[in-house]
N, C-alpha and C positions, 0 to 999 in steps of 0.2 A: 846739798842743802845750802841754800841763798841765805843770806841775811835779809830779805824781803819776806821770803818763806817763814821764818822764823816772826820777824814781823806780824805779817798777816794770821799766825798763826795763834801769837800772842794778843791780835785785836780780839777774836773769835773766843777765846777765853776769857777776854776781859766783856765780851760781850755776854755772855755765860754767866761768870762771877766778880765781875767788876774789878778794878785793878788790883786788887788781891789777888785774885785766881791767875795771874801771871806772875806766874815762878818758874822757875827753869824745868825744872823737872815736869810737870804734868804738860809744860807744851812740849819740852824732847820726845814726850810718850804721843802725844797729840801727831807727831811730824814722823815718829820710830825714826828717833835722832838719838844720839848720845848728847852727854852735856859735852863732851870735848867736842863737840860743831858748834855747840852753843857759845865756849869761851873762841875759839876762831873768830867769830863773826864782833861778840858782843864780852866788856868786862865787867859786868857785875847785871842782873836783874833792871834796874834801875835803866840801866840803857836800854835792856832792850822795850821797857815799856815805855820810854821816850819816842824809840823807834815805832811801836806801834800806834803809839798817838801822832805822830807825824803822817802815819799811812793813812788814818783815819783823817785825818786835817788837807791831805793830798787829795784823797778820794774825793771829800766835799767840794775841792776847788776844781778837780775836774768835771765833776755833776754841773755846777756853777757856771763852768766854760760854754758847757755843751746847753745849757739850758740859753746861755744868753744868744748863744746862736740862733732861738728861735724869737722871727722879729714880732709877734703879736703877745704881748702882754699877759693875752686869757688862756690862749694856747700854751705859753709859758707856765703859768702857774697851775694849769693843770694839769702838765708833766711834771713839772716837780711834785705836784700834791699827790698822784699815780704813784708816783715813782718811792714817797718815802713813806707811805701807808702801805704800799706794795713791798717795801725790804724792812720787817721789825727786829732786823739784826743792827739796821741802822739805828735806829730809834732805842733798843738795848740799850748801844754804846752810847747814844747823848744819854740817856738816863742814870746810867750808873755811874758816869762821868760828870752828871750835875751831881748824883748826889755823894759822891768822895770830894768835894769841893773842899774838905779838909786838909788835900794833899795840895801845896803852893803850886806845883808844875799841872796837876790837871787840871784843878781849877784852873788856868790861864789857859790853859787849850781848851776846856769844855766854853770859857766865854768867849774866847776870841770865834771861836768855829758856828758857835748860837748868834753873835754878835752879825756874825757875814750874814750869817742864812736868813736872819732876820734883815738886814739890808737889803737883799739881794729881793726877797720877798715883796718890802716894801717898797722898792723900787716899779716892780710891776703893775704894784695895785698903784701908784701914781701912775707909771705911764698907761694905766686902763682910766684914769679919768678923777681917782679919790685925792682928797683934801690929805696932806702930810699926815695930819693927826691924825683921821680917819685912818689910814691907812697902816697909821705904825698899830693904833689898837688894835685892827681888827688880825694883823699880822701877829702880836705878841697871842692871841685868842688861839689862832690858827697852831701857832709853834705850841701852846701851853697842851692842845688836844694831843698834837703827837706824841709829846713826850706821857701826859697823863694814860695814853692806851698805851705806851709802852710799859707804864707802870702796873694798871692795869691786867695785861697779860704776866706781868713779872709776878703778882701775888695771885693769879688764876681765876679774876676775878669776872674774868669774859674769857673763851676758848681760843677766839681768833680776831682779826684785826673786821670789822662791819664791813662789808663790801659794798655800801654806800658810801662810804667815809670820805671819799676824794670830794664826789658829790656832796654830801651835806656840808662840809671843808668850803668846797665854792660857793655855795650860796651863804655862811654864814659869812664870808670876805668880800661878800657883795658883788659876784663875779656869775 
């Protein structure tokens, strides 16, 4: 057992029950780990949800990499908008991660990591042709949808993610 392992292991519970739900014990059970793998890798709880906020903050920047790889704008934004309507494990964690925004260290990683995605966003919709402001709104609209169906599903208020949703996503970003 990695200390990645453990990681990833404690995103998926925090995507579950939000940074509470990462405690040593129900991820050791989650991995059929003892806590002595646990203290190896990691000293106290606190690290290791550091750690899994780092993998979660890694994963975004390599989505980010891969996505700028692609040179056209439209075709950009429509993979990423596929891509994070298509994983509501991602949209969990920014959820529950905005909303502990009580806690000083995740607050700072739920905004640094909204902050990029929303740049990176709005960089698209410029290089597709929109005016700055245009663009940051229609992008703050865009992110506020994902995060709201990730809410959404969290209270059971809809069964599953629309499978329009990419599409209706681009037409309301003007794409």
């Amino acid at each position: 057992m990695t200390g990645e392992d453990w990681a990833n292991a404690a995103l998926q519970a925090l995507a579950e029950g939000g940074p509470a739900a990462v405690a040593v014990e129900p991820v050791a059970q989650r991995l059929g780990a003892t806590k002595g793998s646990f203290y190896w890798h990691f000293a106290n709880r606190q690290a290791l949800l550091e750690a899994a906020l780092r993998a979660w903050e890694d994963g975004t920047e390599r989505i980010i990499e891969m996505l700028l790889r692609i040179p056209d704008p439209v075709a950009r934004m429509r993979t990423l908008l596929e891509g994070a309507f298509g994983d509501p494990s991602d949209a969990a964690i920014s959820f529950r991660l905005i909303s502990a925004a009580d806690d000083p260290i995740v607050a700072e990683v739920a905004r640094r990591v909204s902050c990029r995605r929303l740049t990176v966003m709005q960089a698209a919709l410029e290089e597709a042709g929109q005016a700055p402001e245009e663009a940051r709104a229609r992008v703050v609209a865009g992110y506020s949808s994902y995060l709201g169906i990730a809410a959404l599903l969290r209270i059971g208020a809809i069964e599953a993610v629309p499978p329009d949703i990419a599409d209706q996503a681009m037409h309301e970003m003007g794409l």
